[in-house]
Predicted model as a PDB file, atoms N, CA, C, CB and O in Angstrom, pLDDT in the B-factor column:
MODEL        1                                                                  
ATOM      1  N   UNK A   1      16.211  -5.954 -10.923  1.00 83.00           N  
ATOM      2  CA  UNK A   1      17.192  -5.369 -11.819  1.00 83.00           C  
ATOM      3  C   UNK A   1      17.809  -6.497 -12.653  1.00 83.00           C  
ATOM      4  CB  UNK A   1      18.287  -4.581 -11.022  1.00 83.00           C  
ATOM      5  O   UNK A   1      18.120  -7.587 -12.174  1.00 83.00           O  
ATOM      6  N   UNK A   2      17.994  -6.077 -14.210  1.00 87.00           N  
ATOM      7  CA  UNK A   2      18.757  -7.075 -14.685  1.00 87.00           C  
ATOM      8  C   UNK A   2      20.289  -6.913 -14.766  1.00 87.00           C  
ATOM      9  CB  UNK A   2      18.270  -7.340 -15.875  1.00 87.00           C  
ATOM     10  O   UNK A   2      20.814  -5.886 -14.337  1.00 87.00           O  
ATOM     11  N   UNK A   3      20.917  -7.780 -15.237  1.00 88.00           N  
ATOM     12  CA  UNK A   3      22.580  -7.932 -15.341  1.00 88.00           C  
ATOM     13  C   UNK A   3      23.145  -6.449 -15.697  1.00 88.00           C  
ATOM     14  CB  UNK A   3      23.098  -9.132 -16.696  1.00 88.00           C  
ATOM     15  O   UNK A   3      23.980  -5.736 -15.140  1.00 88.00           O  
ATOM     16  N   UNK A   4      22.292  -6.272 -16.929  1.00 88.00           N  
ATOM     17  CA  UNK A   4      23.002  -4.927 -17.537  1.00 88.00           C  
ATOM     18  C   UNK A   4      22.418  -3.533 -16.827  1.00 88.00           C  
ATOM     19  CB  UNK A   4      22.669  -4.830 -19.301  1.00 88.00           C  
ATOM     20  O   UNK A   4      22.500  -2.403 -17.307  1.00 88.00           O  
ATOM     21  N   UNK A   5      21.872  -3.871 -15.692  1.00 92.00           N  
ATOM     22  CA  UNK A   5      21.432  -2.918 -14.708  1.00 92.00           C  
ATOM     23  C   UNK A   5      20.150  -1.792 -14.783  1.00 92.00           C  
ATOM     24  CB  UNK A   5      22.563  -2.232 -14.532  1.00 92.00           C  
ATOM     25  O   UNK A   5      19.810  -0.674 -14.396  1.00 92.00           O  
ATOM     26  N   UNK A   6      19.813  -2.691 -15.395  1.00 95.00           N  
ATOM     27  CA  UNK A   6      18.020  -1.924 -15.656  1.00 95.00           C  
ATOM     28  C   UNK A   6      16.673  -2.206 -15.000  1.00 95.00           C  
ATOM     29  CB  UNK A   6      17.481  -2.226 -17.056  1.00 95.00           C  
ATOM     30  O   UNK A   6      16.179  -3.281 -15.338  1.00 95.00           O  
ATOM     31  N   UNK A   7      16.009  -1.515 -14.183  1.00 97.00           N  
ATOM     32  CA  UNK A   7      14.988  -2.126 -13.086  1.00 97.00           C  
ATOM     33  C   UNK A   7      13.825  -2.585 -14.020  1.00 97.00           C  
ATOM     34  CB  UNK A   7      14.411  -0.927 -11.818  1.00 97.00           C  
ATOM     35  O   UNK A   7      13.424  -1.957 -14.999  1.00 97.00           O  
ATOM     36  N   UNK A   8      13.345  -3.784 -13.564  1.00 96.00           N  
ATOM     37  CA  UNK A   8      11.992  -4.433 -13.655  1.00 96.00           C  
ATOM     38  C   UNK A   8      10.957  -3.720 -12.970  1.00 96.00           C  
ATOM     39  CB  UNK A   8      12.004  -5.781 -13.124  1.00 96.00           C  
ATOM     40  O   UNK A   8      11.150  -3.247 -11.850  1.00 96.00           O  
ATOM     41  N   UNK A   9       9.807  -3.610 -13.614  1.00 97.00           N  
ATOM     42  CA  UNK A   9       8.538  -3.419 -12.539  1.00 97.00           C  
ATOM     43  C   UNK A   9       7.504  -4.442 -13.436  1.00 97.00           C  
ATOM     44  CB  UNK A   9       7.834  -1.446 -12.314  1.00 97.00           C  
ATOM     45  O   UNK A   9       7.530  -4.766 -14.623  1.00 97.00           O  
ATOM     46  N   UNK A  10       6.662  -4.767 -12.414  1.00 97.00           N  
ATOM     47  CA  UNK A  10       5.860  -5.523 -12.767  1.00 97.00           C  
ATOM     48  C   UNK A  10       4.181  -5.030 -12.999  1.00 97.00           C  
ATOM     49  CB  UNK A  10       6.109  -6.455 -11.872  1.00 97.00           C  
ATOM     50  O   UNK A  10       3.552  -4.679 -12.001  1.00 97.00           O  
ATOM     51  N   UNK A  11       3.488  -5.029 -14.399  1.00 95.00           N  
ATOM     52  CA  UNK A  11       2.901  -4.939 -14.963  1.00 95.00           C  
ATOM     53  C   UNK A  11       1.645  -5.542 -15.212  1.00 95.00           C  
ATOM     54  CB  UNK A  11       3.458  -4.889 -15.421  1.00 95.00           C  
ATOM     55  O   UNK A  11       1.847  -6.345 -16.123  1.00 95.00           O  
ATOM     56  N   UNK A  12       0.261  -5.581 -14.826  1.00 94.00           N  
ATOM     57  CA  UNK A  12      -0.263  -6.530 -15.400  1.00 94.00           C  
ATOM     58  C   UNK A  12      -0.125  -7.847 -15.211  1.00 94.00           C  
ATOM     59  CB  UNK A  12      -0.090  -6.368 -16.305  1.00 94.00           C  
ATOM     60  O   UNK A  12      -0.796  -8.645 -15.866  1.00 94.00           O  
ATOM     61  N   UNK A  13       0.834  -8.262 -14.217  1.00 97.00           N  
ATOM     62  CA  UNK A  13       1.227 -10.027 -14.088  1.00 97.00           C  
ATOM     63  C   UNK A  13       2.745  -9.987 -14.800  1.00 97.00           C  
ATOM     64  CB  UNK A  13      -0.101 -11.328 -15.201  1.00 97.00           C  
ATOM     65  O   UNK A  13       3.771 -10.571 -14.451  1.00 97.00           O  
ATOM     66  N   UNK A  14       2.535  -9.190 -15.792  1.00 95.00           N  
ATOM     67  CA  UNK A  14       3.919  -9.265 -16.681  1.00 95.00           C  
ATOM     68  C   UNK A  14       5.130  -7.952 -16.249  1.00 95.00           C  
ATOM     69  CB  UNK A  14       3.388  -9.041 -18.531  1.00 95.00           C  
ATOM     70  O   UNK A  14       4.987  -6.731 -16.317  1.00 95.00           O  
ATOM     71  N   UNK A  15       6.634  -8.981 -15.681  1.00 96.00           N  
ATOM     72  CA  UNK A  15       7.966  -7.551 -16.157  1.00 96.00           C  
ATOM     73  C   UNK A  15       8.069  -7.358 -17.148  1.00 96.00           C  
ATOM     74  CB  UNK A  15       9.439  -7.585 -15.956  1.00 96.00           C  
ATOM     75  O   UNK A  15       8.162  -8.164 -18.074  1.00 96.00           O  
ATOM     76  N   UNK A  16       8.076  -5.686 -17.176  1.00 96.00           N  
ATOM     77  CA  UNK A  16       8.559  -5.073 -18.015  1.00 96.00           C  
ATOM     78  C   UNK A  16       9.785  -3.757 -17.605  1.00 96.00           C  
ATOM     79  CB  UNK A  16       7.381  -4.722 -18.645  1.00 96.00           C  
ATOM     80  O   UNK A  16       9.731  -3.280 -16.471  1.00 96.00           O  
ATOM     81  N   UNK A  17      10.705  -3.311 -18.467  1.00 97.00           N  
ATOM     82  CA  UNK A  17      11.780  -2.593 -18.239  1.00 97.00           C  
ATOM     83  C   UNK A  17      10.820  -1.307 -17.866  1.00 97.00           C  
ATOM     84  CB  UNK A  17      12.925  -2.519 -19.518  1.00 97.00           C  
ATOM     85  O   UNK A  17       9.823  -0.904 -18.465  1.00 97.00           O  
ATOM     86  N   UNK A  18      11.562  -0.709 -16.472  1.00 98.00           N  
ATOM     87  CA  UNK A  18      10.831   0.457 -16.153  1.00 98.00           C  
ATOM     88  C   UNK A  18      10.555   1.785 -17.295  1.00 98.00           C  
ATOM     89  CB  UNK A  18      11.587   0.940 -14.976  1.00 98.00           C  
ATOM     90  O   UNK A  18       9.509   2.335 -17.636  1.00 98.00           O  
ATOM     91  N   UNK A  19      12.182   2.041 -17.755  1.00 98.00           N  
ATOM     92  CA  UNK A  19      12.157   3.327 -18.510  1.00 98.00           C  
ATOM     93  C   UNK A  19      11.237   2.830 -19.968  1.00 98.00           C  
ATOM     94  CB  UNK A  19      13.951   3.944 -18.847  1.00 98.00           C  
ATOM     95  O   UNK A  19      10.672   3.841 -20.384  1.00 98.00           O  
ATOM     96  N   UNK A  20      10.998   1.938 -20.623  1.00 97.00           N  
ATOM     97  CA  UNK A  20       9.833   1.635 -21.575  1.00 97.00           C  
ATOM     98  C   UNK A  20       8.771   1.773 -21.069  1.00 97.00           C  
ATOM     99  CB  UNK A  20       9.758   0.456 -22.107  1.00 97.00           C  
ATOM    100  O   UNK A  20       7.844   2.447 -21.517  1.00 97.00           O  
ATOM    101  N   UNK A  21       8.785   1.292 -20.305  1.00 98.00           N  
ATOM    102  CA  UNK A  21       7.255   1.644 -20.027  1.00 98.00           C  
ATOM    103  C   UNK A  21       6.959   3.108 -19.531  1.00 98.00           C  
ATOM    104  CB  UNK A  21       6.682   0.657 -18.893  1.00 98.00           C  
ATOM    105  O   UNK A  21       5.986   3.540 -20.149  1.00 98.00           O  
ATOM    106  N   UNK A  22       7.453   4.014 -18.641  1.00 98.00           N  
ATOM    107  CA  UNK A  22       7.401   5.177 -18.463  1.00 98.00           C  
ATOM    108  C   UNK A  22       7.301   5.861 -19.900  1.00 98.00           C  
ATOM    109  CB  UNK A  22       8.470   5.521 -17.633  1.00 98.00           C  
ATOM    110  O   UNK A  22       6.407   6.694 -20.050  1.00 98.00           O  
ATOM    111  N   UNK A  23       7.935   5.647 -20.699  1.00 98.00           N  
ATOM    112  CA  UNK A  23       8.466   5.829 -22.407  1.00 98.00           C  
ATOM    113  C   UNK A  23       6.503   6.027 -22.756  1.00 98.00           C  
ATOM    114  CB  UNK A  23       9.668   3.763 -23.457  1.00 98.00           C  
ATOM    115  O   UNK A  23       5.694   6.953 -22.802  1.00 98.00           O  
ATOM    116  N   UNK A  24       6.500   4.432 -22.940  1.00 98.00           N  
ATOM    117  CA  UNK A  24       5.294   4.331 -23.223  1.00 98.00           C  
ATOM    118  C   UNK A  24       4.405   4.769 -23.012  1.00 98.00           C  
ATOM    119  CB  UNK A  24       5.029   3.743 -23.138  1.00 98.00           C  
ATOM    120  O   UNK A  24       3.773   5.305 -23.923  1.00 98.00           O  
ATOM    121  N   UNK A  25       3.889   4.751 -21.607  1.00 97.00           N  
ATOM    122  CA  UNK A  25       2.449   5.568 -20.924  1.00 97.00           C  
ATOM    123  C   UNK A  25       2.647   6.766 -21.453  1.00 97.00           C  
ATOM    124  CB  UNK A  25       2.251   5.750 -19.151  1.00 97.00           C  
ATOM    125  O   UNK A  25       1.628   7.118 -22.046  1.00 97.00           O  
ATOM    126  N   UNK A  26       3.588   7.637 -21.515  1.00 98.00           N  
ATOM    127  CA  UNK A  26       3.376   9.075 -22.422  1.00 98.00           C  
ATOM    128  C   UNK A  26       2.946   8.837 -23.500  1.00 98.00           C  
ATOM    129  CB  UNK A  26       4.516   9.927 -22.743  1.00 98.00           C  
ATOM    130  O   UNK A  26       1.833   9.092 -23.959  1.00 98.00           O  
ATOM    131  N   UNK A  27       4.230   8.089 -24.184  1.00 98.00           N  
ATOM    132  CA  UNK A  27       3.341   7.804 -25.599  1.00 98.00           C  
ATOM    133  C   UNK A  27       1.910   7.644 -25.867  1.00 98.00           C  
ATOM    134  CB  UNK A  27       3.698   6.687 -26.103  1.00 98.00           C  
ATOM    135  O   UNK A  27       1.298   8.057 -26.852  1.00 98.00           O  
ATOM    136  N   UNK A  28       1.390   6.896 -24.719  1.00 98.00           N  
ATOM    137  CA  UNK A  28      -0.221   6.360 -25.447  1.00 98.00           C  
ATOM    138  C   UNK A  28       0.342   5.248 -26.108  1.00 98.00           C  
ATOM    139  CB  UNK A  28      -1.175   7.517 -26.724  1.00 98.00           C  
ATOM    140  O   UNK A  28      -0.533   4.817 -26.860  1.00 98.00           O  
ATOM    141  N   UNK A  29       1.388   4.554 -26.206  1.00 98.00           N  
ATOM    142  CA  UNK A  29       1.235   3.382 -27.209  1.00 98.00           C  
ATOM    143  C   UNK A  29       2.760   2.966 -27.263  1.00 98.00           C  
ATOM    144  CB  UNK A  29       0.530   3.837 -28.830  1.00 98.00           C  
ATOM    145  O   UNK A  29       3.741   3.673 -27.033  1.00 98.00           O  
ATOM    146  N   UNK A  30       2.699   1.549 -27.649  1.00 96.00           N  
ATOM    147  CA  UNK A  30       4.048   0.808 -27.193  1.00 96.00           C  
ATOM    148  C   UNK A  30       4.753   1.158 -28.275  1.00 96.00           C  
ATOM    149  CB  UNK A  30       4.059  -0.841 -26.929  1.00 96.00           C  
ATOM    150  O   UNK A  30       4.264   1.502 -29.351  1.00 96.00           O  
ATOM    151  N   UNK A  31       6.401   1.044 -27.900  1.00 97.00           N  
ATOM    152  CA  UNK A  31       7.365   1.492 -28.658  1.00 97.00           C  
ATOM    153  C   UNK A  31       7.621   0.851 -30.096  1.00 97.00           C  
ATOM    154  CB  UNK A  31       8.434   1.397 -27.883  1.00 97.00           C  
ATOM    155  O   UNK A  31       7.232  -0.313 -29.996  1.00 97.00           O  
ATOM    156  N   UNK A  32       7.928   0.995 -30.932  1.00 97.00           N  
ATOM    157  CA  UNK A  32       7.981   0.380 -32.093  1.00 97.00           C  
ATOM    158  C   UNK A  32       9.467  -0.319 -32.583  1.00 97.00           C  
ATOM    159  CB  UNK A  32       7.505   1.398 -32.997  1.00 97.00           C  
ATOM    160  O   UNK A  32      10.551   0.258 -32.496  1.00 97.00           O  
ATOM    161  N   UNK A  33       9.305  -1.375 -32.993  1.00 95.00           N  
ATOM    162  CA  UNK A  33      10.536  -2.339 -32.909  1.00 95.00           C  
ATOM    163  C   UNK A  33      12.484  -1.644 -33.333  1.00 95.00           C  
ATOM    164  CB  UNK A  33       9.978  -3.662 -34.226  1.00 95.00           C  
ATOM    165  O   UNK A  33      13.579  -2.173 -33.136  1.00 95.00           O  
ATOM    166  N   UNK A  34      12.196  -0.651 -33.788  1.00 96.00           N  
ATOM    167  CA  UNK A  34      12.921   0.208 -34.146  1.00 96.00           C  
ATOM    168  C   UNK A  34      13.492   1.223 -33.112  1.00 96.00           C  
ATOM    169  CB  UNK A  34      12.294   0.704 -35.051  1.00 96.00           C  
ATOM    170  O   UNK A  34      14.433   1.993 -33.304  1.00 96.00           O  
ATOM    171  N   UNK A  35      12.735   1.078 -31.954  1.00 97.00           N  
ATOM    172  CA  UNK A  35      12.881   2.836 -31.098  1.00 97.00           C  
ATOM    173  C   UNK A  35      13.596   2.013 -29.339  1.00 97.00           C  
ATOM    174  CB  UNK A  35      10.365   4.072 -30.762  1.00 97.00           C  
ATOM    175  O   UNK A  35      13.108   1.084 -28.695  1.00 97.00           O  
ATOM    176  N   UNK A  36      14.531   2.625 -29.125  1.00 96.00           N  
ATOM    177  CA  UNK A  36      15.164   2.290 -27.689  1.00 96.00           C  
ATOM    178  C   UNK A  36      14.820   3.610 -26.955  1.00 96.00           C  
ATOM    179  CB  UNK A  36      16.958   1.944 -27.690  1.00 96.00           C  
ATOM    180  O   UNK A  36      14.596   4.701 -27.479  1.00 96.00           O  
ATOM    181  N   UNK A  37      14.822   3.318 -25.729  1.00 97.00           N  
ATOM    182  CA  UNK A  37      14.687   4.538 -24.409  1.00 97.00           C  
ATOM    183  C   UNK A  37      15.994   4.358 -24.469  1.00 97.00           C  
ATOM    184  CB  UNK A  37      13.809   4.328 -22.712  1.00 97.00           C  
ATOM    185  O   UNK A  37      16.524   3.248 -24.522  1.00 97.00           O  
ATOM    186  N   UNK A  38      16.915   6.031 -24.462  1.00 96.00           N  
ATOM    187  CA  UNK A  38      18.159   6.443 -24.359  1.00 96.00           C  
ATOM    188  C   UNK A  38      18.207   7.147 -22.936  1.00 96.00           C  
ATOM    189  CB  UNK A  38      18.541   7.324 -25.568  1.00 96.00           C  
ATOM    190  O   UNK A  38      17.544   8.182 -22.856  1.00 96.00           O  
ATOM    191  N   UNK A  39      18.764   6.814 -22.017  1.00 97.00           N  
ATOM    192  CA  UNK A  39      18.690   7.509 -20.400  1.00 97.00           C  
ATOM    193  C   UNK A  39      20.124   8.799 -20.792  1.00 97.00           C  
ATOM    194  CB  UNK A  39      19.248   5.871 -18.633  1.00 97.00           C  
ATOM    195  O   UNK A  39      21.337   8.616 -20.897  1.00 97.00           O  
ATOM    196  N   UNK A  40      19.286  10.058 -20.922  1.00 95.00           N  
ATOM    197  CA  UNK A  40      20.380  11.438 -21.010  1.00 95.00           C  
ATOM    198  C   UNK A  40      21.089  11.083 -20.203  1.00 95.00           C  
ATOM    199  CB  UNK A  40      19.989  12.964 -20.699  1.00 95.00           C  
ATOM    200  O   UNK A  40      21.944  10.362 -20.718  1.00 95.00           O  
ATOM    201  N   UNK A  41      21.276  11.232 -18.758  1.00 96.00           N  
ATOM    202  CA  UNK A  41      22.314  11.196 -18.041  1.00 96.00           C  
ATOM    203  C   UNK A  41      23.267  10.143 -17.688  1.00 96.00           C  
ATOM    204  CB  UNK A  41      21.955  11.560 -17.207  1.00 96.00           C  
ATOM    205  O   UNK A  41      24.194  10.196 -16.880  1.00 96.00           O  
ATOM    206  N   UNK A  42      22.939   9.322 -18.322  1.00 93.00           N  
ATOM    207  CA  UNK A  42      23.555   7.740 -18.093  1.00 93.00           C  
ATOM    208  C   UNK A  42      23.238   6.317 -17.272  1.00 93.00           C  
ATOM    209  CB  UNK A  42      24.645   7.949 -17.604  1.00 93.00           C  
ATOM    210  O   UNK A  42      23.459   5.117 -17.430  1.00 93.00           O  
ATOM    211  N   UNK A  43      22.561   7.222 -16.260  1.00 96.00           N  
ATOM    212  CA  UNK A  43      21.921   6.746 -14.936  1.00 96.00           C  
ATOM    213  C   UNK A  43      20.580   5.753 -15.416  1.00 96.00           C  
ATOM    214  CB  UNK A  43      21.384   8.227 -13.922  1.00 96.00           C  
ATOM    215  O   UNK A  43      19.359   5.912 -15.410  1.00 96.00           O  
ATOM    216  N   UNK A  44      21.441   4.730 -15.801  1.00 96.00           N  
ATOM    217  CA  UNK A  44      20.487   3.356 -15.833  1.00 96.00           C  
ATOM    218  C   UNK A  44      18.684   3.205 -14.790  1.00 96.00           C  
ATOM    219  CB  UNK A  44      21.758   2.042 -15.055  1.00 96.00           C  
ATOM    220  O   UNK A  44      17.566   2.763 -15.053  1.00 96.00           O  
ATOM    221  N   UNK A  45      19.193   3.714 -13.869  1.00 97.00           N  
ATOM    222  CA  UNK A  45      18.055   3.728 -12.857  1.00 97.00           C  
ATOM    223  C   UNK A  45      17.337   5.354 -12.228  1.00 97.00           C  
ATOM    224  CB  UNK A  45      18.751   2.864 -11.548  1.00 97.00           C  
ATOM    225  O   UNK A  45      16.963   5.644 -11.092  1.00 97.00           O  
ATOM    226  N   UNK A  46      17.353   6.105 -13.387  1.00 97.00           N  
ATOM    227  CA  UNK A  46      17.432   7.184 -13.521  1.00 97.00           C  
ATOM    228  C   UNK A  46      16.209   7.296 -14.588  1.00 97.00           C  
ATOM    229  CB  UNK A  46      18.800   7.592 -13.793  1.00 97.00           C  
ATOM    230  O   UNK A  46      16.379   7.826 -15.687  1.00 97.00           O  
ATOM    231  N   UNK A  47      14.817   6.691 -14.125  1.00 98.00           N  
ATOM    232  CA  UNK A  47      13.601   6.608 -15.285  1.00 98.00           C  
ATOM    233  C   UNK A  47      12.647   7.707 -15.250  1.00 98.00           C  
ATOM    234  CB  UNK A  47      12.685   5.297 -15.136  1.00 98.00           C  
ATOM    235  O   UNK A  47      11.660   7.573 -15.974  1.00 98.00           O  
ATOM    236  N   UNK A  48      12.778   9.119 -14.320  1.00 98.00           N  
ATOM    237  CA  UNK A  48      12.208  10.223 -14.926  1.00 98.00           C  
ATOM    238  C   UNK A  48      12.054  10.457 -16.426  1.00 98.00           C  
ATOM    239  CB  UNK A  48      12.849  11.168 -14.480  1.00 98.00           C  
ATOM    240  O   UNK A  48      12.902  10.219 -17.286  1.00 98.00           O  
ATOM    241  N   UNK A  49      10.633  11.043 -16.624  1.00 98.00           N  
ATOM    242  CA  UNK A  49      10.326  11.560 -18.323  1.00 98.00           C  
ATOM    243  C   UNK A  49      11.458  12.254 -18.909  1.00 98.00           C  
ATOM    244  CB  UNK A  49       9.029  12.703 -18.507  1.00 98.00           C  
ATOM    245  O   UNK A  49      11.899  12.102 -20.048  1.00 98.00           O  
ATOM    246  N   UNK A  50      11.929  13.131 -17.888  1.00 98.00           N  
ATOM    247  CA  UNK A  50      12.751  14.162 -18.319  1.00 98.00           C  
ATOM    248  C   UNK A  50      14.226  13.649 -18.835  1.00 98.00           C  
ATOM    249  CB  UNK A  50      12.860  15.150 -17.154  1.00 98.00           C  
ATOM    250  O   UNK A  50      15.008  14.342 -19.484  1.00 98.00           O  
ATOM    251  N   UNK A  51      14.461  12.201 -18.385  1.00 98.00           N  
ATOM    252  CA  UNK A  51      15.974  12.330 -18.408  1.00 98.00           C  
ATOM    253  C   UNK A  51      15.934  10.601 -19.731  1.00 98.00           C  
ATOM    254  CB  UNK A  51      16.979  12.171 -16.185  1.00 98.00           C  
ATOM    255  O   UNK A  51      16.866   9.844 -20.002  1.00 98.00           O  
ATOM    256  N   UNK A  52      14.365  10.568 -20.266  1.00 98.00           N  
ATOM    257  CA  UNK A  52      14.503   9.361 -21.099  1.00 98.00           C  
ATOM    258  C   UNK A  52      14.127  10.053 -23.024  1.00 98.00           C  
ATOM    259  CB  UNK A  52      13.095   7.964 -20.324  1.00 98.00           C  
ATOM    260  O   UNK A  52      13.488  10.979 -23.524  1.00 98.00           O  
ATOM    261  N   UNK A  53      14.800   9.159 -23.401  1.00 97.00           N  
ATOM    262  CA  UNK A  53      14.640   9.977 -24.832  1.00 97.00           C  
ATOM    263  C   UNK A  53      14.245   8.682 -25.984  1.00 97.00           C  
ATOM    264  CB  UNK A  53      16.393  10.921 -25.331  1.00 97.00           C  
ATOM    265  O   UNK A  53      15.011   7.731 -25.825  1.00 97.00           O  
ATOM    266  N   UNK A  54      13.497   8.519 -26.792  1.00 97.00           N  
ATOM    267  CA  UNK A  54      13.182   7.837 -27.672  1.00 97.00           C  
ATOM    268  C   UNK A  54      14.064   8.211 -28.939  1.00 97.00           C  
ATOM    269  CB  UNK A  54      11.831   7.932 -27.768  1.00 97.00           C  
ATOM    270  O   UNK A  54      14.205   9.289 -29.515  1.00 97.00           O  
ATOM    271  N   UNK A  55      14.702   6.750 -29.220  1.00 96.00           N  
ATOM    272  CA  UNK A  55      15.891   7.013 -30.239  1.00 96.00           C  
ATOM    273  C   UNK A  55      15.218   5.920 -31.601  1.00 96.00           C  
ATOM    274  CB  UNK A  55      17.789   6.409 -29.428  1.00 96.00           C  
ATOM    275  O   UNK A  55      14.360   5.078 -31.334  1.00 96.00           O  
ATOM    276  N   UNK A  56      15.637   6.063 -32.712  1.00 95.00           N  
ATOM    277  CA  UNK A  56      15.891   4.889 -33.363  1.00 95.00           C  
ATOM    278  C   UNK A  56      16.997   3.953 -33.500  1.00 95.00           C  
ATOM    279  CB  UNK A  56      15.700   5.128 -34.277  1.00 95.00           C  
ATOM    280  O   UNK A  56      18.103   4.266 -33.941  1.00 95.00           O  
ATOM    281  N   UNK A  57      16.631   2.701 -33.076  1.00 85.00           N  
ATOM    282  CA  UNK A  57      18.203   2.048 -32.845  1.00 85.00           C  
ATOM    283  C   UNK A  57      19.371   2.142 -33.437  1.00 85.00           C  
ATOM    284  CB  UNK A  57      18.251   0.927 -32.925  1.00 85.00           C  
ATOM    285  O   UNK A  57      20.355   1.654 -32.880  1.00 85.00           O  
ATOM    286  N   UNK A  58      19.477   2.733 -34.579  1.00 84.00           N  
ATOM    287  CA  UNK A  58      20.507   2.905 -34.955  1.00 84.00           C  
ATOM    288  C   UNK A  58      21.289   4.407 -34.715  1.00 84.00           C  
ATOM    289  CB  UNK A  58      20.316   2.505 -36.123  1.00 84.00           C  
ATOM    290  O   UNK A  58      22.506   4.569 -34.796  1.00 84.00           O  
ATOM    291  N   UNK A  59      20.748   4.975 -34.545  1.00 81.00           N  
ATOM    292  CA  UNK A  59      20.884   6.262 -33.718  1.00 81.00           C  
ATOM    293  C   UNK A  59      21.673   6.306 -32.630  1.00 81.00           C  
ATOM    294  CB  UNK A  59      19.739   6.675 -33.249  1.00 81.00           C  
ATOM    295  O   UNK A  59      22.746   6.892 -32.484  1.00 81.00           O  
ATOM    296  N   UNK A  60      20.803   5.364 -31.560  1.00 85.00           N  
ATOM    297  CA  UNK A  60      21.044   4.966 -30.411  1.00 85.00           C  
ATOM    298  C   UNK A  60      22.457   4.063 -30.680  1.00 85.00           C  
ATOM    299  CB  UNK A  60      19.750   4.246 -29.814  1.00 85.00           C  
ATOM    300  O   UNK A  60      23.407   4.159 -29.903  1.00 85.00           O  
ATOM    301  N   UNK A  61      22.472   3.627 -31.262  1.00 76.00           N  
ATOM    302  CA  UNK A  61      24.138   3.224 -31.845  1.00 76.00           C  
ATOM    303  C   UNK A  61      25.186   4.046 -31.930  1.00 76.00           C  
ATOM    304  CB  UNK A  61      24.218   2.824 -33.176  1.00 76.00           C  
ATOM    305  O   UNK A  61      26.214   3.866 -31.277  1.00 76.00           O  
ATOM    306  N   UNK A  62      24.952   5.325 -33.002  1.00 82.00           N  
ATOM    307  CA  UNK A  62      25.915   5.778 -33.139  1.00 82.00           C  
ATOM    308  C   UNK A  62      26.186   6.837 -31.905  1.00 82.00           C  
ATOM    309  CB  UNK A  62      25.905   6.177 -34.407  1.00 82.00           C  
ATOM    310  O   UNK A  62      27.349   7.155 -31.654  1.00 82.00           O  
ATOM    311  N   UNK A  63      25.321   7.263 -31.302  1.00 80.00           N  
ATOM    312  CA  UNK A  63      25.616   7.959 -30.192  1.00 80.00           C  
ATOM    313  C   UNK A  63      26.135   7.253 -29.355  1.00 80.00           C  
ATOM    314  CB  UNK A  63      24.706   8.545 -29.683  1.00 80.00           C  
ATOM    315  O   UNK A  63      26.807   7.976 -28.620  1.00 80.00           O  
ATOM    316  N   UNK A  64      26.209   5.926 -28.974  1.00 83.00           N  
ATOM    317  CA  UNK A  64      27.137   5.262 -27.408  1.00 83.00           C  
ATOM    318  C   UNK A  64      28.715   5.123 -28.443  1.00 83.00           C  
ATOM    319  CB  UNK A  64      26.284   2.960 -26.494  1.00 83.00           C  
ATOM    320  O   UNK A  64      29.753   4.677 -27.954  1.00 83.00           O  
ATOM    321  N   UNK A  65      28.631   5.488 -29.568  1.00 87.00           N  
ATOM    322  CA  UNK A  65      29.904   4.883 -30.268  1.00 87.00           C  
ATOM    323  C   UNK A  65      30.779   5.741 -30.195  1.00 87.00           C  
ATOM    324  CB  UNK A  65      29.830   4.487 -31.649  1.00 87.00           C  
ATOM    325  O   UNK A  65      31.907   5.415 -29.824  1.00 87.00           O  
ATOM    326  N   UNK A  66      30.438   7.228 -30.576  1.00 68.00           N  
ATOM    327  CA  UNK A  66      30.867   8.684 -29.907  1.00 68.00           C  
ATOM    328  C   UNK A  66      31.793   8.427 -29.104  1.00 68.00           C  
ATOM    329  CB  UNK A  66      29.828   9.491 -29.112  1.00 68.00           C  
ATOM    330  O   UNK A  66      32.315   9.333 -28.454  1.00 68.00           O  
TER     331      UNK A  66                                                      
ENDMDL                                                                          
END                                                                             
């Protein structure tokens, strides 16, 4: 887990943030420099499909600003 409380899993040799990558494997294809995984319920460690949402960062801005 990092500081800001988001789990690692390890990949290929390489960490990567769990809910991206869950993000991803649906996708078929890595996120684009623009797009954050938004966790609906708040629950940082909470990386079900169901509860992750692909935002554009600025999006993802104005919604935590709310």
């Amino acid at each position: 887990m990092n500081k800001w409380g988001y789990k690692y899993i390890r990949v290929n040799g390489v960490n990567i943030l769990e809910h991206r990558h869950v993000v991803q494997k649906s996708l078929n294809r890595l996120l684009l420099d623009d797009e954050v995984v938004h966790h609906i319920n708040g629950n940082k460690l909470d990386n079900r499909l169901e509860n992750l949402d692909v935002l554009k960062r600025g999006d993802h801005v104005r919604l935590h600003i709310k």
